[in-house]
N, CA, C and O atoms as a printed pandas DataFrame, in Angstrom:
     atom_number atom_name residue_name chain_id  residue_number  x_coord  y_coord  z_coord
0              1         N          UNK        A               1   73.796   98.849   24.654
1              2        CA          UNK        A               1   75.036   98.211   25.070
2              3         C          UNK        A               1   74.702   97.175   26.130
3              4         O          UNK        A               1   74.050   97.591   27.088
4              5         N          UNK        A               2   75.128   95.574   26.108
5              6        CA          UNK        A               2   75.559   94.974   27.263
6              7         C          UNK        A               2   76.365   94.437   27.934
7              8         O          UNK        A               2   77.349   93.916   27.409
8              9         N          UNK        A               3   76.292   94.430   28.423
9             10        CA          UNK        A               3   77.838   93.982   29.421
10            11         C          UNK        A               3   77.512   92.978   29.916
11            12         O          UNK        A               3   76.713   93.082   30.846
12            13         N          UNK        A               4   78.022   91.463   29.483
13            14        CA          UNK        A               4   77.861   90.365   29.563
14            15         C          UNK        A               4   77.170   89.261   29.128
15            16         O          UNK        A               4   76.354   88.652   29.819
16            17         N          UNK        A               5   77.487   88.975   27.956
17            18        CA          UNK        A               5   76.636   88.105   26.726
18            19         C          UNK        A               5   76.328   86.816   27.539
19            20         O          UNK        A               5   75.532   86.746   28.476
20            21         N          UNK        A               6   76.984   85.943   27.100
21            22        CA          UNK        A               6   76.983   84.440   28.416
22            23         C          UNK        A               6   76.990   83.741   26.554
23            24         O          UNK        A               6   77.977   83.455   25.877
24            25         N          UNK        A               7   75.341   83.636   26.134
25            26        CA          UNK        A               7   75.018   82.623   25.166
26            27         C          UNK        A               7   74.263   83.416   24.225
27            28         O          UNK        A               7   74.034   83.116   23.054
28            29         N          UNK        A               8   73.755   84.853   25.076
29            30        CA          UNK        A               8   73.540   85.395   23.843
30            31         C          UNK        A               8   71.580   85.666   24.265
31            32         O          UNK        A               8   71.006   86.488   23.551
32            33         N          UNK        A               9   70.853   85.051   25.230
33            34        CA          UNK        A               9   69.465   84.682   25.331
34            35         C          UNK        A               9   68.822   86.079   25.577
35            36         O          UNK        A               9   67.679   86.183   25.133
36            37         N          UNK        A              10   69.520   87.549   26.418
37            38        CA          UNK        A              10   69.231   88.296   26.569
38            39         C          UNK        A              10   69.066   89.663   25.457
39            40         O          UNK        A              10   68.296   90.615   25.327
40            41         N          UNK        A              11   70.330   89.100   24.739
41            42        CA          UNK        A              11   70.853   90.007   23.923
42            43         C          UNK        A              11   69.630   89.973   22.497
43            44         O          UNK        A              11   69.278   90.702   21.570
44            45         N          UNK        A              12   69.356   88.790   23.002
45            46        CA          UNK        A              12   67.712   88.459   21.702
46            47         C          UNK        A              12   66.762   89.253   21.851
47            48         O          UNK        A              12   66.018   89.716   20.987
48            49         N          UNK        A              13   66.771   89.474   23.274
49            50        CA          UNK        A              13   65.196   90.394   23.617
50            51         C          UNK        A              13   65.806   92.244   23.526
51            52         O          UNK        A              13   65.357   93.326   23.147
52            53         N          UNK        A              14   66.715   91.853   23.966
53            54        CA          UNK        A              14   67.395   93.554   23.050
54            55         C          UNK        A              14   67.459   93.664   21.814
55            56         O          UNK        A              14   67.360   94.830   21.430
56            57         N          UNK        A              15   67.603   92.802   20.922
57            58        CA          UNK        A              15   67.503   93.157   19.516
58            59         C          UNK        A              15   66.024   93.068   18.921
59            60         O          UNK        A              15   65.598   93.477   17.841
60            61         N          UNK        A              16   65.625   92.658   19.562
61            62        CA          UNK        A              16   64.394   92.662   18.795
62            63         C          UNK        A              16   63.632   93.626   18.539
63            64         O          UNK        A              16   62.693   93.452   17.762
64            65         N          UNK        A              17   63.815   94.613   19.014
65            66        CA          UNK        A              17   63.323   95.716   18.671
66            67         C          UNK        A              17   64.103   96.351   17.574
67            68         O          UNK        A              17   63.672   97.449   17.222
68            69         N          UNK        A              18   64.946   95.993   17.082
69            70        CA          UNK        A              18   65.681   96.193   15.653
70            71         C          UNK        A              18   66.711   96.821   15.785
71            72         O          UNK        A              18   67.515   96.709   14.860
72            73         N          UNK        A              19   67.118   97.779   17.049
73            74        CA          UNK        A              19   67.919   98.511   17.521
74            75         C          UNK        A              19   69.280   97.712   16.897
75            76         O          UNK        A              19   69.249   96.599   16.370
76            77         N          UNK        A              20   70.845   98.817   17.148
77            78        CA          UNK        A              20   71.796   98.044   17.231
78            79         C          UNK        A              20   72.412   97.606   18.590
79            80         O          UNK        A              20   72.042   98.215   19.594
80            81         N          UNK        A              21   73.213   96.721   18.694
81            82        CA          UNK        A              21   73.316   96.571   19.561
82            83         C          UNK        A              21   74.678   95.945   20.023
83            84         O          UNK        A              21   75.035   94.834   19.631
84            85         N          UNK        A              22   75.235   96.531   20.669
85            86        CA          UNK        A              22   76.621   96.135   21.165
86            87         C          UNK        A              22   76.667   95.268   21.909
87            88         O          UNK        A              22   75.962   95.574   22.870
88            89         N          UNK        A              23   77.274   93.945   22.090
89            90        CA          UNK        A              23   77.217   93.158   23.426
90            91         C          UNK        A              23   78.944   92.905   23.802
91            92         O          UNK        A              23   79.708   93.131   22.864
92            93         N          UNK        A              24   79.452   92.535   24.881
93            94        CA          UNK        A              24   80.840   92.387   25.499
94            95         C          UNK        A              24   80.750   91.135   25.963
95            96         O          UNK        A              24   79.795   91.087   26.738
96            97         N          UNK        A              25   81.143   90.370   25.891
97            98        CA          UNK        A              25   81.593   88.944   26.705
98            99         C          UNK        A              25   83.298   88.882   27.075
99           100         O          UNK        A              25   84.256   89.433   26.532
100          101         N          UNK        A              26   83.240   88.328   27.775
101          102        CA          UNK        A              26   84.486   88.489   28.875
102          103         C          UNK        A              26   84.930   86.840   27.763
103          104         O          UNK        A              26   86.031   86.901   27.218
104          105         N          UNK        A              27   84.248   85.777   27.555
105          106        CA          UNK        A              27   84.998   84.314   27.393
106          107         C          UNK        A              27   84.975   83.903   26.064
107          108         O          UNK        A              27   83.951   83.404   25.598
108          109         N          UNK        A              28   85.958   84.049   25.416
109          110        CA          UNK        A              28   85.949   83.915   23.687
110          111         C          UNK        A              28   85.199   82.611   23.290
111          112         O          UNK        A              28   84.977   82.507   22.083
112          113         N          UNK        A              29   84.707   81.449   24.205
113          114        CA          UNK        A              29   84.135   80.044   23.642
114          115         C          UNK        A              29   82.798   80.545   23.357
115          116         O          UNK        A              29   82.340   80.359   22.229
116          117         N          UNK        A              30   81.853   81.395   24.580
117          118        CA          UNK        A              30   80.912   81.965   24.817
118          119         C          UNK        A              30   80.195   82.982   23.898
119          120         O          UNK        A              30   79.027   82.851   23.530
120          121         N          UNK        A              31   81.162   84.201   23.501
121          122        CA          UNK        A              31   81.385   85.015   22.402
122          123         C          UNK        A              31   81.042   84.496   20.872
123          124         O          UNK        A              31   80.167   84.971   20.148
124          125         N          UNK        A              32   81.875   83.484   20.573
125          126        CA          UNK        A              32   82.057   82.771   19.194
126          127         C          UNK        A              32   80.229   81.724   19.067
127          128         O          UNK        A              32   79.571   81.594   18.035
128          129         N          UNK        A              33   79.798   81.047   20.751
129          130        CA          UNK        A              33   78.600   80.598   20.496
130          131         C          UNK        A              33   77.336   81.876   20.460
131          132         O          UNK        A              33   76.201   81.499   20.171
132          133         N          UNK        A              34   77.476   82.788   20.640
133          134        CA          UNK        A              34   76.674   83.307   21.124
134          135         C          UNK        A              34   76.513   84.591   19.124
135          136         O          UNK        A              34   75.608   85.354   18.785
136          137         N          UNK        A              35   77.685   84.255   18.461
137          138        CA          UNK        A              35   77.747   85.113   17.342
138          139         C          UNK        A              35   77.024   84.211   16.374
139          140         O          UNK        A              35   76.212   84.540   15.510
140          141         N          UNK        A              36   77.479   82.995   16.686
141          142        CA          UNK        A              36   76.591   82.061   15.874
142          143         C          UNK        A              36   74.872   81.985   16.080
143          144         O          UNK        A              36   73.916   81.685   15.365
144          145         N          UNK        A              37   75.032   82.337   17.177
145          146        CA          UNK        A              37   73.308   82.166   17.525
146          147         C          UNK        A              37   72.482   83.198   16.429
147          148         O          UNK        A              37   71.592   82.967   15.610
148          149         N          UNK        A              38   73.416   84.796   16.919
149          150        CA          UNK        A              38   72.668   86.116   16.285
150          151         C          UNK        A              38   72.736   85.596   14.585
151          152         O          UNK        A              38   71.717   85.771   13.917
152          153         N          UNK        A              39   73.654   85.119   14.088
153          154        CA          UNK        A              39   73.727   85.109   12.676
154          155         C          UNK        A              39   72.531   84.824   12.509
155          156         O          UNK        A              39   71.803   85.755   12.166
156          157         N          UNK        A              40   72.095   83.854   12.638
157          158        CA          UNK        A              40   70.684   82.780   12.388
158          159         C          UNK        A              40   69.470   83.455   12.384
159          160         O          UNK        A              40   68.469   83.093   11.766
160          161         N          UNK        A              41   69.586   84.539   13.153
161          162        CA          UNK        A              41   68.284   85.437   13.617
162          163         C          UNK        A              41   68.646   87.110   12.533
163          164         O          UNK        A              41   67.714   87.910   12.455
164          165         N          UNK        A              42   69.825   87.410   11.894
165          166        CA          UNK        A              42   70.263   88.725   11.235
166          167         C          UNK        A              42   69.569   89.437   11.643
167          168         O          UNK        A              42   68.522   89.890   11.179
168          169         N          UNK        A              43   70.400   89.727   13.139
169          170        CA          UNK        A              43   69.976   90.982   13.513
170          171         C          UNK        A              43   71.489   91.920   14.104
171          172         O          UNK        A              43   72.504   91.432   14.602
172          173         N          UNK        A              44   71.205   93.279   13.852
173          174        CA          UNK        A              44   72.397   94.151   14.095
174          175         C          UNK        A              44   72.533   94.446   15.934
175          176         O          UNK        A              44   72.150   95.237   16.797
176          177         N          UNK        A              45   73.594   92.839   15.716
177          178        CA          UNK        A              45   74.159   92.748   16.857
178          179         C          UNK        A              45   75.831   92.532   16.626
179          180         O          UNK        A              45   76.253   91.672   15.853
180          181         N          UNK        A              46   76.847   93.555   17.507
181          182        CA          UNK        A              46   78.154   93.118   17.239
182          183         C          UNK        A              46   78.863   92.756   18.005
183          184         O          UNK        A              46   79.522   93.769   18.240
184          185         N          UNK        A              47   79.379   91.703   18.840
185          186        CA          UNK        A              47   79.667   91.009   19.994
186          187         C          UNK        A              47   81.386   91.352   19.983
187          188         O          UNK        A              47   82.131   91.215   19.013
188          189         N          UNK        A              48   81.665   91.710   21.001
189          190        CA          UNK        A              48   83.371   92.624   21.189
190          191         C          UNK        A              48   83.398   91.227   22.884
191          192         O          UNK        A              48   82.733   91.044   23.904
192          193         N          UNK        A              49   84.552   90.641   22.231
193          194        CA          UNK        A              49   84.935   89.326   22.873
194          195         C          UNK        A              49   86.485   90.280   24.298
195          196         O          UNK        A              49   87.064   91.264   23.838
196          197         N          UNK        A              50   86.750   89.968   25.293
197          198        CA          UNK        A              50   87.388   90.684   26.050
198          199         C          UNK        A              50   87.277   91.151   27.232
199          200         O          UNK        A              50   86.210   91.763   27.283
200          201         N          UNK        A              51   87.803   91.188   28.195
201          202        CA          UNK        A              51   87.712   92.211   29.118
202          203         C          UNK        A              51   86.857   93.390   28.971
203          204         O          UNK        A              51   87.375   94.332   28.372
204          205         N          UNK        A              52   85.678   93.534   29.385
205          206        CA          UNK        A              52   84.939   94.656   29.697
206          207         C          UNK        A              52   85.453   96.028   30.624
207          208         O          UNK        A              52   84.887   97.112   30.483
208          209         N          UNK        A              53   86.403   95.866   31.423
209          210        CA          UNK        A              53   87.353   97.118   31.452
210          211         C          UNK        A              53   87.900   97.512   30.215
211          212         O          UNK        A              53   87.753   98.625   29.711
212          213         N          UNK        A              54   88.504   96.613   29.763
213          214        CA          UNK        A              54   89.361   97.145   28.300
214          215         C          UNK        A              54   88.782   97.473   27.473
215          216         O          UNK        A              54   89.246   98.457   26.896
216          217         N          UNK        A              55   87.501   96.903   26.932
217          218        CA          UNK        A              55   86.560   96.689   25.817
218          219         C          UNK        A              55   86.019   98.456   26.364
219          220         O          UNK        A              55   86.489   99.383   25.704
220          221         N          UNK        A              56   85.543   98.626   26.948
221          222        CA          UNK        A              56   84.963   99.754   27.242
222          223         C          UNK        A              56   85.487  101.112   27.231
223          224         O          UNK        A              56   84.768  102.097   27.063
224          225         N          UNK        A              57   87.003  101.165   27.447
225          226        CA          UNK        A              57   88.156  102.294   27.298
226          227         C          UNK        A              57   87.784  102.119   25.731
227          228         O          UNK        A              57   88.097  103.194   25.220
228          229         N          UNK        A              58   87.335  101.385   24.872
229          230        CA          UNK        A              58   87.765  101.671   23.159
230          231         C          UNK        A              58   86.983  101.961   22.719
231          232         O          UNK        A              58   87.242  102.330   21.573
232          233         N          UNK        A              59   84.971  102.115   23.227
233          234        CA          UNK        A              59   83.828  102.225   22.811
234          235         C          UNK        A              59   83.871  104.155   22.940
235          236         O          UNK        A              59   84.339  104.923   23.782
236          237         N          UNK        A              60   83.064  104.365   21.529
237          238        CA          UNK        A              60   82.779  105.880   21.103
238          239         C          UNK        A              60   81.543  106.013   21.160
239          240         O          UNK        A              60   80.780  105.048   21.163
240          241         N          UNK        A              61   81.208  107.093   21.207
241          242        CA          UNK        A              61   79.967  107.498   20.819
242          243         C          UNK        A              61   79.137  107.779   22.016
243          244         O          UNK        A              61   79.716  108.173   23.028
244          245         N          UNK        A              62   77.399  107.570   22.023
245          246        CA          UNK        A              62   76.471  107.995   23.065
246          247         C          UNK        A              62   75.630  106.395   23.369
247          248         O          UNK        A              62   75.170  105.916   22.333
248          249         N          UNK        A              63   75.405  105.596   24.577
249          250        CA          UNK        A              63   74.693  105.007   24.430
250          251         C          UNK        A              63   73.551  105.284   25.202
251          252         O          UNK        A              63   73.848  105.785   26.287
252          253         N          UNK        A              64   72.286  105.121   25.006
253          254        CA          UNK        A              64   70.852  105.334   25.355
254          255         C          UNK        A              64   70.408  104.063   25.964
255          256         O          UNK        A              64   69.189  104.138   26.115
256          257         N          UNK        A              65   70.818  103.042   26.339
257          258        CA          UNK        A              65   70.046  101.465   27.123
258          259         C          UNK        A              65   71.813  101.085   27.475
259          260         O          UNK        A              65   72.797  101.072   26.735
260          261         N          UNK        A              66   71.675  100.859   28.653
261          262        CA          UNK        A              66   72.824   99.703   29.184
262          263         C          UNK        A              66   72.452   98.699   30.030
263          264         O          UNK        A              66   72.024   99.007   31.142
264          265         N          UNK        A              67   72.553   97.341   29.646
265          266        CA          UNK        A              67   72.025   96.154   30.435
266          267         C          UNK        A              67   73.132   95.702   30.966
267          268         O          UNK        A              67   73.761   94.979   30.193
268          269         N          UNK        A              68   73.743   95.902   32.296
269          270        CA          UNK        A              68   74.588   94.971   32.952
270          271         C          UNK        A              68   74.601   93.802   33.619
271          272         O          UNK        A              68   73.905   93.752   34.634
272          273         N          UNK        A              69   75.282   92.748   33.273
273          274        CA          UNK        A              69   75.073   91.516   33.894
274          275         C          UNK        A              69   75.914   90.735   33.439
275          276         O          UNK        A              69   75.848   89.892   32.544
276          277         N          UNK        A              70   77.178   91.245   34.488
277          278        CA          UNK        A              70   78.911   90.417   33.999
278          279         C          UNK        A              70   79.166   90.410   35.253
279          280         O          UNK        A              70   78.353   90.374   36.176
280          281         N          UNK        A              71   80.719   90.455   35.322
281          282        CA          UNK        A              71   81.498   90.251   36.806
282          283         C          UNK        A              71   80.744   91.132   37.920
283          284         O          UNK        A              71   80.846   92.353   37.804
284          285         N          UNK        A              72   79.969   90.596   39.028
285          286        CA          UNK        A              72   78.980   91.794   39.974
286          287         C          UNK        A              72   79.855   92.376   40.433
287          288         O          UNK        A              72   79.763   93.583   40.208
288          289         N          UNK        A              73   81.068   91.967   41.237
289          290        CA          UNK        A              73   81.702   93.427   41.658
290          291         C          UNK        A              73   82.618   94.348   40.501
291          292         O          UNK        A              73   83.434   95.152   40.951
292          293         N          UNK        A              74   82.501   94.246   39.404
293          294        CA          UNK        A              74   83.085   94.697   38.404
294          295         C          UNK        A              74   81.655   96.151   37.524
295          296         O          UNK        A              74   81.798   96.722   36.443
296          297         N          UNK        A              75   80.833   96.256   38.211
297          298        CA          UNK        A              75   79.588   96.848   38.399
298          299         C          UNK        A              75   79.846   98.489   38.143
299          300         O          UNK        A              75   79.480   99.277   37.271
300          301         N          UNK        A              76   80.616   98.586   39.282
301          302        CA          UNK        A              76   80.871   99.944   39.566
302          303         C          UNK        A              76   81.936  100.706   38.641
303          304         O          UNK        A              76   81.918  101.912   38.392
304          305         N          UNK        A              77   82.808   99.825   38.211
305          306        CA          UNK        A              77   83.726   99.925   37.290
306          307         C          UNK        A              77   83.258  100.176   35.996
307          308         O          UNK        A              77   83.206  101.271   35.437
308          309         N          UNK        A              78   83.004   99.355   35.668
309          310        CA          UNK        A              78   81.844   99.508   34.123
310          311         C          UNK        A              78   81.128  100.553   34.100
311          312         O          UNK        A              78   81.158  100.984   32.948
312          313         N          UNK        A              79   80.329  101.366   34.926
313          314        CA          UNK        A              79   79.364  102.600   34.731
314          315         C          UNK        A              79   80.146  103.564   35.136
315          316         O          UNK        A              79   79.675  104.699   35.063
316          317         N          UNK        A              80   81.453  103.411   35.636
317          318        CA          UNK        A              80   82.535  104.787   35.797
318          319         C          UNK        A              80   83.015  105.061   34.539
319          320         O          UNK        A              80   83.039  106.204   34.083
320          321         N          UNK        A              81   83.499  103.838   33.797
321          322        CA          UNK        A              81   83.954  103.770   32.331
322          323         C          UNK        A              81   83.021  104.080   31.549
323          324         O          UNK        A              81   83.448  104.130   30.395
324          325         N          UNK        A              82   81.797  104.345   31.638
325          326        CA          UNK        A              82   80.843  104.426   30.668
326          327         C          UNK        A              82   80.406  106.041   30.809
327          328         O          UNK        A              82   80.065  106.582   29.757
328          329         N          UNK        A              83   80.396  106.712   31.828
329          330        CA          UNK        A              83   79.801  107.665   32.067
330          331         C          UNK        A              83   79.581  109.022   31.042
331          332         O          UNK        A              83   78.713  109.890   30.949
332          333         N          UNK        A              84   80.890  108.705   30.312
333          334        CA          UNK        A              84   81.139  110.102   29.272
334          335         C          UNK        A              84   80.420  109.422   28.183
335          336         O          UNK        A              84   80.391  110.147   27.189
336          337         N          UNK        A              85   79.779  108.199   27.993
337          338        CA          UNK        A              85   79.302  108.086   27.077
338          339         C          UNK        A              85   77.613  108.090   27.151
339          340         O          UNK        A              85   76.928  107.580   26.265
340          341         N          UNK        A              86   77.042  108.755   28.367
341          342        CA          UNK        A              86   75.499  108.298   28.791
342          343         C          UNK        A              86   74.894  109.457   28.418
343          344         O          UNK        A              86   75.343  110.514   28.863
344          345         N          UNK        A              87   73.842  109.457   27.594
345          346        CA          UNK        A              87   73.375  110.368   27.578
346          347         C          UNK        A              87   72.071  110.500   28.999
347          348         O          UNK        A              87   71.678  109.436   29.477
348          349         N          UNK        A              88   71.425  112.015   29.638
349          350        CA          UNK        A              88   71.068  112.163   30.614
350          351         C          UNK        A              88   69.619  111.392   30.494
351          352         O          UNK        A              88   68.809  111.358   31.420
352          353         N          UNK        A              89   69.457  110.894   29.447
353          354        CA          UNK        A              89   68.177  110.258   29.997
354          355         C          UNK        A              89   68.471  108.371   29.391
355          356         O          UNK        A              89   67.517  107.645   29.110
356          357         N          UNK        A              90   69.441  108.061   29.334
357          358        CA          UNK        A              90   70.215  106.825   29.044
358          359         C          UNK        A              90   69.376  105.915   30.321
359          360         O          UNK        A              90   69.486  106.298   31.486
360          361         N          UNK        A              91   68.725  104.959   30.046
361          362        CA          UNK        A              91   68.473  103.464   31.088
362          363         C          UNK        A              91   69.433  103.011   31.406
363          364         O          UNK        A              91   70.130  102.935   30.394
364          365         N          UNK        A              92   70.246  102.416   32.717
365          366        CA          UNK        A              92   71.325  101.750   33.048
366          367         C          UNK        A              92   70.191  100.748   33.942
367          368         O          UNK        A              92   69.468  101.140   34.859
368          369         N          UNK        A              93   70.285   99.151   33.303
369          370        CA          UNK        A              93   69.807   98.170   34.181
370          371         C          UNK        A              93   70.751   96.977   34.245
371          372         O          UNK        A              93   71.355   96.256   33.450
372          373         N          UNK        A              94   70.557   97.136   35.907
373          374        CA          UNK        A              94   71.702   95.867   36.532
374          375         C          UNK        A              94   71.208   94.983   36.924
375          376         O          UNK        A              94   70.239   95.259   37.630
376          377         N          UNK        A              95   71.504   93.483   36.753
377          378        CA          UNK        A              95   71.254   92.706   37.014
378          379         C          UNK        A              95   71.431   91.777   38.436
379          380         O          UNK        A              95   72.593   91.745   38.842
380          381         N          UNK        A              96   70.901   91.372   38.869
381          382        CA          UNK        A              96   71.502   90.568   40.347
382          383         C          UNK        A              96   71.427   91.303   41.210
383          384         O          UNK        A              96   72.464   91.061   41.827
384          385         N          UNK        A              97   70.866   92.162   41.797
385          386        CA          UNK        A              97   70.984   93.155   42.632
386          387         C          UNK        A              97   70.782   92.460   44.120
387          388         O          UNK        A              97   71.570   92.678   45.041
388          389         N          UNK        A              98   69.932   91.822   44.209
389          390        CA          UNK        A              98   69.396   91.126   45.034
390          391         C          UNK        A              98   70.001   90.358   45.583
391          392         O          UNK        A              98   70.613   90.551   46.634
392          393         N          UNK        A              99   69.917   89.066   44.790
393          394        CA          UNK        A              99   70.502   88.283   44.280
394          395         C          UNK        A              99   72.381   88.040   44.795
395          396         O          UNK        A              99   72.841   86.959   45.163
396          397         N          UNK        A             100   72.922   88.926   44.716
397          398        CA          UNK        A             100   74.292   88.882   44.781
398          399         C          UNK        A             100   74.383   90.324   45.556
399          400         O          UNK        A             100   75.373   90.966   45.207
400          401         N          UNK        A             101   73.801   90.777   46.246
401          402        CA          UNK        A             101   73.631   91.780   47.298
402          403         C          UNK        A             101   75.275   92.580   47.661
403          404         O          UNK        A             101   75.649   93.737   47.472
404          405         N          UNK        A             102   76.050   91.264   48.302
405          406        CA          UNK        A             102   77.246   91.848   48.674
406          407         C          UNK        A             102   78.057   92.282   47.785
407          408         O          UNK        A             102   78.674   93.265   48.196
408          409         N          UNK        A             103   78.418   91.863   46.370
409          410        CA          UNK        A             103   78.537   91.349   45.379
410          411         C          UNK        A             103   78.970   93.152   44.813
411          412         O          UNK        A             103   80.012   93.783   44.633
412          413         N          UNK        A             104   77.752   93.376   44.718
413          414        CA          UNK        A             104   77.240   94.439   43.898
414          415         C          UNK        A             104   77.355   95.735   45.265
415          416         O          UNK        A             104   77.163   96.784   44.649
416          417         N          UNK        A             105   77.432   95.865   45.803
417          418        CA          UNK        A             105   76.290   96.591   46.951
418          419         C          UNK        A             105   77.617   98.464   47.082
419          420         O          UNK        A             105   77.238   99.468   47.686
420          421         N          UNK        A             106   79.026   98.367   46.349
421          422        CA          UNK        A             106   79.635   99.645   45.946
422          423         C          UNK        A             106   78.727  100.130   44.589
423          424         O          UNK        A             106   78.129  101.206   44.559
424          425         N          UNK        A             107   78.727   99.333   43.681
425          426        CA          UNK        A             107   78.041   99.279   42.960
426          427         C          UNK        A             107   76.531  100.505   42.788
427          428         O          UNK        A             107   76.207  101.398   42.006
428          429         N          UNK        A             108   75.794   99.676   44.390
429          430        CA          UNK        A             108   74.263  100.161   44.606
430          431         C          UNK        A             108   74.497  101.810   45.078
431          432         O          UNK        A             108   74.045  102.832   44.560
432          433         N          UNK        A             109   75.407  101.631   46.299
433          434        CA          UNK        A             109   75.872  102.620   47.109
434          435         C          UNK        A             109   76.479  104.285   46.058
435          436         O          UNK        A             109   76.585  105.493   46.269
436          437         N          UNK        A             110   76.682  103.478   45.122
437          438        CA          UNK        A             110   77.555  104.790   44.202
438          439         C          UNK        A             110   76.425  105.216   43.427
439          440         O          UNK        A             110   76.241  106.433   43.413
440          441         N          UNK        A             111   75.541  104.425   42.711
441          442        CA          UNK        A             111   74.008  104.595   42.130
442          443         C          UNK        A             111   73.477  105.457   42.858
443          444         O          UNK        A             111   73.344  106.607   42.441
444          445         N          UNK        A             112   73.145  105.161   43.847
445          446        CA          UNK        A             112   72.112  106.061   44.789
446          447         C          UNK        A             112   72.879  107.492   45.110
447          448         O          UNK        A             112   72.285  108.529   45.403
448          449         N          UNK        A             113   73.740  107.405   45.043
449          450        CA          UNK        A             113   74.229  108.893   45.475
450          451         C          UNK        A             113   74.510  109.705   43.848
451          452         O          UNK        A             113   74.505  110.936   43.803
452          453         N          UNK        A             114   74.693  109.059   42.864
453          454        CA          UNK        A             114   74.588  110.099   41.752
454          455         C          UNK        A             114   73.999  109.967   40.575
455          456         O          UNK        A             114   74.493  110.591   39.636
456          457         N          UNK        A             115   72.876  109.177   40.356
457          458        CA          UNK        A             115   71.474  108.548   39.909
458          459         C          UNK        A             115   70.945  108.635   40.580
459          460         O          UNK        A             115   71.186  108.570   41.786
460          461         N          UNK        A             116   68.965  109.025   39.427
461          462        CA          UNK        A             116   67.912  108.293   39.857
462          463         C          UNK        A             116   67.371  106.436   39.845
463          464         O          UNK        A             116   67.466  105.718   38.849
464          465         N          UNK        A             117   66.991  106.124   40.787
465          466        CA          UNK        A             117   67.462  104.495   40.846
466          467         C          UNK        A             117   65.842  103.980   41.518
467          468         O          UNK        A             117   65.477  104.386   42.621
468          469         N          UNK        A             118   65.030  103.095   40.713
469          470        CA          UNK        A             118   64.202  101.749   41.082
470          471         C          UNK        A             118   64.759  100.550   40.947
471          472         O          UNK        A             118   65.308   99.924   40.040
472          473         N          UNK        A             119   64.450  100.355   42.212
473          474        CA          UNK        A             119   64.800   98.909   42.450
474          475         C          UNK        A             119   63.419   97.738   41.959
475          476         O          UNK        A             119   62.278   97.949   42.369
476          477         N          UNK        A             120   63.660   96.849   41.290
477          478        CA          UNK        A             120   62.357   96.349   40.657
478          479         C          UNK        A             120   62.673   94.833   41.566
479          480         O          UNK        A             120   63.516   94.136   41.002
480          481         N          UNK        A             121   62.182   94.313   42.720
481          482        CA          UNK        A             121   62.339   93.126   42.821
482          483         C          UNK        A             121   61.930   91.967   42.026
483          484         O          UNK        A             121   61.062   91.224   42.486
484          485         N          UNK        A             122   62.512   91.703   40.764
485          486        CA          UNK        A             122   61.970   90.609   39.881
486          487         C          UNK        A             122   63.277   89.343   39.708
487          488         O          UNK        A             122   64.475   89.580   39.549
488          489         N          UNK        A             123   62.812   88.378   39.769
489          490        CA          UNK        A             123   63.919   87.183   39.297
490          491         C          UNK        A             123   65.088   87.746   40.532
491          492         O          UNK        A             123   64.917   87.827   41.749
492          493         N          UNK        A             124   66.187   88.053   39.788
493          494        CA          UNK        A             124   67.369   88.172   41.006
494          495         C          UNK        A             124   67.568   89.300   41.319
495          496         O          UNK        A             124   68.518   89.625   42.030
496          497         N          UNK        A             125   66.432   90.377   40.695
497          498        CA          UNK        A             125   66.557   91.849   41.712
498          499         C          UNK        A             125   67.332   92.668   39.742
499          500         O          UNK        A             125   68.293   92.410   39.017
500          501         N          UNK        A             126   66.379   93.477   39.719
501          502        CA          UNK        A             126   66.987   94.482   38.911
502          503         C          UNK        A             126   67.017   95.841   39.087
503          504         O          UNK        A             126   65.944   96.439   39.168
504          505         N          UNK        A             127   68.267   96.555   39.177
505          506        CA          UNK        A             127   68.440   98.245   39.689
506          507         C          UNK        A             127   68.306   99.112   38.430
507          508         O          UNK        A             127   69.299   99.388   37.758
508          509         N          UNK        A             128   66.693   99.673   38.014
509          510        CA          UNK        A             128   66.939  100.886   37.313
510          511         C          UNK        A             128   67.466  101.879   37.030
511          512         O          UNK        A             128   66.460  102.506   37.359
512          513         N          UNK        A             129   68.457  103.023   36.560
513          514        CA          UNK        A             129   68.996  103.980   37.091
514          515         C          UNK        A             129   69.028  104.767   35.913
515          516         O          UNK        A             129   69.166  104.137   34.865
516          517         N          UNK        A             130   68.923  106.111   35.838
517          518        CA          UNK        A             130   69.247  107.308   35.341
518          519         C          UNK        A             130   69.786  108.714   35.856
519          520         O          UNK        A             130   69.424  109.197   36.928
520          521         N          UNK        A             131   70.567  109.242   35.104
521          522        CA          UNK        A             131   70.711  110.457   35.460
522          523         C          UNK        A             131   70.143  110.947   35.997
523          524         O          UNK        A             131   68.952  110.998   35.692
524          525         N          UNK        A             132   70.887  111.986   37.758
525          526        CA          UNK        A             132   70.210  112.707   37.811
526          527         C          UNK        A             132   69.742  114.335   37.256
527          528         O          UNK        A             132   68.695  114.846   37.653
């Protein structure tokens, strides 16, 4: 699962491993370029255009990888909404950590107290996290 397509550049290096893969974009212009991109490449990717609060109340099932990197203070929200769906050894990686510090930093604060969490300083800071 990711939370926050943009154009689609990330969501490439998640599919490539053949996996499926859910992506959310918040901006339907963004969404519609970013569906066109995956066509070209046929890979099982299904892009859910919307609000990522909303989009996320309608998602079933178990996901095992979550890449976040949408609204930063919208952070904490998204992995509250997700929680019944994580399985205990599920990857949750956030983006901007660093980067957008204040941004994110309920976000970090709620991680650390009920996850295991590496902080990887790379590019704009990425927060590892799993169950504890």
């Amino acid at each position: 699962l990711e939370i926050g397509t943009c154009v689609g550049y990330s969501t490439l290096w998640l599919a490539k491993e053949g996996k499926e893969i859910i992506t959310l974009e918040m901006e339907k212009e963004k969404g519609e370029q970013a569906q066109q991109v995956f066509k070209q490449f046929n890979l099982p990717i299904t892009v859910l255009v919307g609000d990522a609060k909303e989009t996320l109340t309608k998602l079933s099932g178990t996901f095992y990888f979550v890449f976040i990197d949408a609204m930063k203070k919208e952070y904490i929200t998204y992995i509250q909404l997700l929680e019944n769906h994580l399985d205990k050894q599920t990857l949750i990686v956030a983006d901007n950590i660093i980067s957008h510090k204040e941004q994110v930093n309920a976000y970090v604060m709620y991680m650390q107290k009920h996850y295991k969490n590496v902080l990887v300083p790379v590019g704009s800071g990425l927060l590892l996290s799993t169950k504890r």
